[in-house]
N, C-alpha and C positions, 0 to 999 in steps of 0.2 A: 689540415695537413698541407705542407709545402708544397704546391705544384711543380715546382723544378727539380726538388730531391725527390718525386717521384719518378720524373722524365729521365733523370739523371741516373737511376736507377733501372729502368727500365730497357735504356737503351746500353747497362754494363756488359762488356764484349764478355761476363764470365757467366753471366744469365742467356745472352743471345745463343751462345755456345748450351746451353744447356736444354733451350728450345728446338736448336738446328737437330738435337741430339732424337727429338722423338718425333720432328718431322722427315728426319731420316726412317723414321722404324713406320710412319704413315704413307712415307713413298715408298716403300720395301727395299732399300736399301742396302745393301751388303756392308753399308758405313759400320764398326767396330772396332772396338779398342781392344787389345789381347787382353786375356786374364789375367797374366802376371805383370803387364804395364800397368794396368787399372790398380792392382793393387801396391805397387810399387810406388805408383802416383800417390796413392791416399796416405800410405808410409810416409812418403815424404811430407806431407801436407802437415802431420801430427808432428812431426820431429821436427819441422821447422817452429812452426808454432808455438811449440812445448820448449824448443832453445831460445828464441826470441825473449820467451815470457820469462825464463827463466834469468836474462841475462837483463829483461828490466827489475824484476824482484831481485837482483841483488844490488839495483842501486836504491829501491826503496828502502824505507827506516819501518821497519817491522813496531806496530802499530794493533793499538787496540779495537779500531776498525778492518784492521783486516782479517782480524779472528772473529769479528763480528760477521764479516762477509762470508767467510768460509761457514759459518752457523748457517746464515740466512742462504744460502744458495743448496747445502744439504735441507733445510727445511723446504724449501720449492719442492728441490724432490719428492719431501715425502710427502706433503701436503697433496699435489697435484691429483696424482694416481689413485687417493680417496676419494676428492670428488666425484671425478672423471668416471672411475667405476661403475658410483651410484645412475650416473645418468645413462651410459653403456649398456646397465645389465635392464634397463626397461624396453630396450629394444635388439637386444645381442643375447646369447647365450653367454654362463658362464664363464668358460674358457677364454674365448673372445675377448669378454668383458675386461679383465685379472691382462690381457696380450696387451692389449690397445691401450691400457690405461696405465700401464708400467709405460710403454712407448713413450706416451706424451709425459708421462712426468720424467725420464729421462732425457739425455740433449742428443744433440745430432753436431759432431765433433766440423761436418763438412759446412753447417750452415753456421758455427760459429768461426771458425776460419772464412767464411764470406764479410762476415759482421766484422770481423779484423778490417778487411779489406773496405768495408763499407766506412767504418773510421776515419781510416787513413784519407779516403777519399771526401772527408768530408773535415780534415785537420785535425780530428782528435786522436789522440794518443792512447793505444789500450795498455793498461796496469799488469804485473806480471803476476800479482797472486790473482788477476780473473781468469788464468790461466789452469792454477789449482784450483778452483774454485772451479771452474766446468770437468775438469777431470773427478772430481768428489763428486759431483751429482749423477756419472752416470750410474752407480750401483745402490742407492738407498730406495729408488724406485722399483726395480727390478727387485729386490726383497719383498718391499711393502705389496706389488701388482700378486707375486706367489702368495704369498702370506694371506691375502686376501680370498686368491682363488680356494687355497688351503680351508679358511673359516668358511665359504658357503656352499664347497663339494659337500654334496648330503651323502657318495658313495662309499667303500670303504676301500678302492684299490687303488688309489691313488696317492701316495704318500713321499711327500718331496723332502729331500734332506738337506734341511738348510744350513750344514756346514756346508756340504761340495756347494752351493746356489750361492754363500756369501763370497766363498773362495773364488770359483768362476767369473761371478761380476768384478773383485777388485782385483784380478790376472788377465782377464781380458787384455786381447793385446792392443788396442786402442788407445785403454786408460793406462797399460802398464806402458808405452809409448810417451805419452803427452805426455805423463809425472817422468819417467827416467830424463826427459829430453828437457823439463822443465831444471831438474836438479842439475844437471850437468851443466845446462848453461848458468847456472846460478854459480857455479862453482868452478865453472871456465873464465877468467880474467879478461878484461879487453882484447889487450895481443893476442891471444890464444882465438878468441871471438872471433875478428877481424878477418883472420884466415879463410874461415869459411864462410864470413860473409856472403861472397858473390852466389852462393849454393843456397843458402838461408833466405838471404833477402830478395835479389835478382832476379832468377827464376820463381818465383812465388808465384806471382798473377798466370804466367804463361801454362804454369801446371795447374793451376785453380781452373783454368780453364778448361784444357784438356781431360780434367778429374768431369765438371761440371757435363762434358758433353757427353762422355761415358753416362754420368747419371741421368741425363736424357734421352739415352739408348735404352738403359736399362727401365726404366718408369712408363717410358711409349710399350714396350711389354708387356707391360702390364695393365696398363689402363683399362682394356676392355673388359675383362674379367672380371674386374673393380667394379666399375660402371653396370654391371650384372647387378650386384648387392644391394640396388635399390639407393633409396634417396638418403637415407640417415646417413651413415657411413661418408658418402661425400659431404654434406651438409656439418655431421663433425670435426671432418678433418680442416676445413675451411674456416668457422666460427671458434673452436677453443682453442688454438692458435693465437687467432687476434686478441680472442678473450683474455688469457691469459699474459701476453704481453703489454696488454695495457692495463691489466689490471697490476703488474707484477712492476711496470713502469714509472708507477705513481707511487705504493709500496715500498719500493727501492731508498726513495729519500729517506726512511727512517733509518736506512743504516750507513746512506753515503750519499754526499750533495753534487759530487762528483758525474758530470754531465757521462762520459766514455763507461763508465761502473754500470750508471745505472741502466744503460743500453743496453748492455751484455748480461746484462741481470735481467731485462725481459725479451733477448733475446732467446736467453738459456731457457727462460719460464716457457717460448712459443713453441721453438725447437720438438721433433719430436724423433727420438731414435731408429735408425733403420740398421744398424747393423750390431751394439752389441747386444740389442733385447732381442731380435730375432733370433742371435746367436742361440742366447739364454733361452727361450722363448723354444724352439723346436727340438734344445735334447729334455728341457724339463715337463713339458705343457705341450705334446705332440697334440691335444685335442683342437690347441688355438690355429684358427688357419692362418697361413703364409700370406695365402692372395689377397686379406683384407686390413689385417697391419700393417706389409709392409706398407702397396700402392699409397696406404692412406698417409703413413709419416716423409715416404720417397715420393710421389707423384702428385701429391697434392697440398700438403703441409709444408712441405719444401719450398715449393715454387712461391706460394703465398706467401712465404715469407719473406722469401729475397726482392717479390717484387712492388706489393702494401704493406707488408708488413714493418718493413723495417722505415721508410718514410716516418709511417704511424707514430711508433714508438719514439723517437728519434724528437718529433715533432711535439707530443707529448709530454717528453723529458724538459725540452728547451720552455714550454708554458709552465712548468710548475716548479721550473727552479728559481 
């Protein structure tokens, strides 16, 4: 691994900010972001991103790799949350098991908006259909995670209806966000673009930030509760992360040789969702607990990944291509 893109990494004022965030909540700090700027931030964050990509998908030439890509990033999805399960339910209960293992085969929208960022920062250029291609993954896992919990409830009063559960995942306001915002820039013209550049582009980093430090309020919250559940629990959220990103790293080439692809292809793989499987997660599956999905995809999976992870993978890509 690169020692300098990890220093470089390390010392990003949008991770320091995310740190400040839960050494605020260890010095009891009143430090907070209101609820409806936090969410306003995150809105913005998907609607920039989602226009951006869109507005480079429509200078790309529509391509039989990129319907390759859009396959292979819904197969992550649903690949993942199989495994994942299997090794979950020898130490978790059911519920648990079906929560946690939808999480990490879904993506976390906030850590691929860093990997943007992490790009850029590092000259490469991200492609507009990897855009739709992180918005498609987050709802084939969330099916497969119920679906699963579905085959090995042995009770009889539990019975999920997987119309509303497909409906649910691809309305989600997230993904219904990134795709509207993907389309419209697709189909907004340069001029038209231009305009709101300064909104799209400009402000980016300074609200990644600000998103970032909220999420470091929010994860110092939770932490200890977390920390309660014993060693597994942190020990996974830490290892199939990486695992997956370098497994999904090297993988990648078969369907793109493409250095910027195949980063956001195991970035997507490491990622693990905190906010629309929770969503999903607490009105279908009230048995899975809160306190040990989220902390595991928001305060520890997260972190890991903006700060080795993404080096790893990156450094990875650059030996096998």
């Amino acid at each position: 691994m690169n020692v300098n893109l990890l220093i470089e990494n390390l010392t990003n004022p949008a991770l320091l900010f995310f740190v400040l965030g839960i050494l605020a909540v260890y010095l009891k700090s009143d430090l907070e972001i209101p609820e409806n700027s936090s969410k306003f931030i995150s809105l913005y964050l998907l609607f920039a991103i989602g226009f951006k990509g869109g507005q480079e998908l429509s200078h790309e030439t529509f391509s039989t790799e990129i319907i390759w890509s859009l396959l292979f990033g819904i197969g992550i999805s649903a690949v993942i949350p199989i495994y994942t399960f299997f090794i979950l339910k020898r130490k978790l209960n059911l519920f648990d098991s079906g929560a946690i293992a939808a999480a990490y085969g879904s993506v976390s929208a906030v850590t691929f908006v860093t990997a943007v960022s992490y790009l850029e920062a590092n000259q490469l250029q991200l492609h507009g259909h990897m855009v739709a291609v992180m918005a498609m993954m987050e709802s084939p896992s969330i099916i497969i995670g119920l679906m699963l919990i579905s085959i090995f409830y042995k009770g009889d009063n539990t019975k999920f209806q997987k119309k509303s559960i497909v409906k649910h995942s691809l309305t989600n306001g997230s993904v219904l966000l990134i795709l509207g915002s993907l389309v419209i820039g697709y189909l907004a013209n340069a001029e038209q673009a231009q305009g709101i550049k300064p909104f799209t582009n400009d402000l980016f980093k300074g609200f990644l930030a600000i998103f970032l430090l909220d999420m470091g309020i929010t994860s110092g919250k939770k932490l200890k509760s977390f920390f309660n559940s014993g060693w597994f629990p942190l020990v996974f959220a830490v290892l199939i992360p990486i695992v997956n990103g370098c497994l999904f790293a090297i993988i990648s080439s078969i369907v793109t040789d493409d250095i910027s692809n195949r980063f956001i292809f195991s970035v997507l793989a490491a990622s693990a969702s905190y906010i629309a499987v929770p969503a999903t997660m607490k009105i279908t599956v009230p048995k899975a607990n809160p306190g040990l999905y989220l902390p595991m995809a928001l305060a520890v999976t997260f972190p890991v990944n903006i700060t080795i992870g993404m080096p790893i993978y990156l450094s990875i890509i650059n030996c096998t291509t």
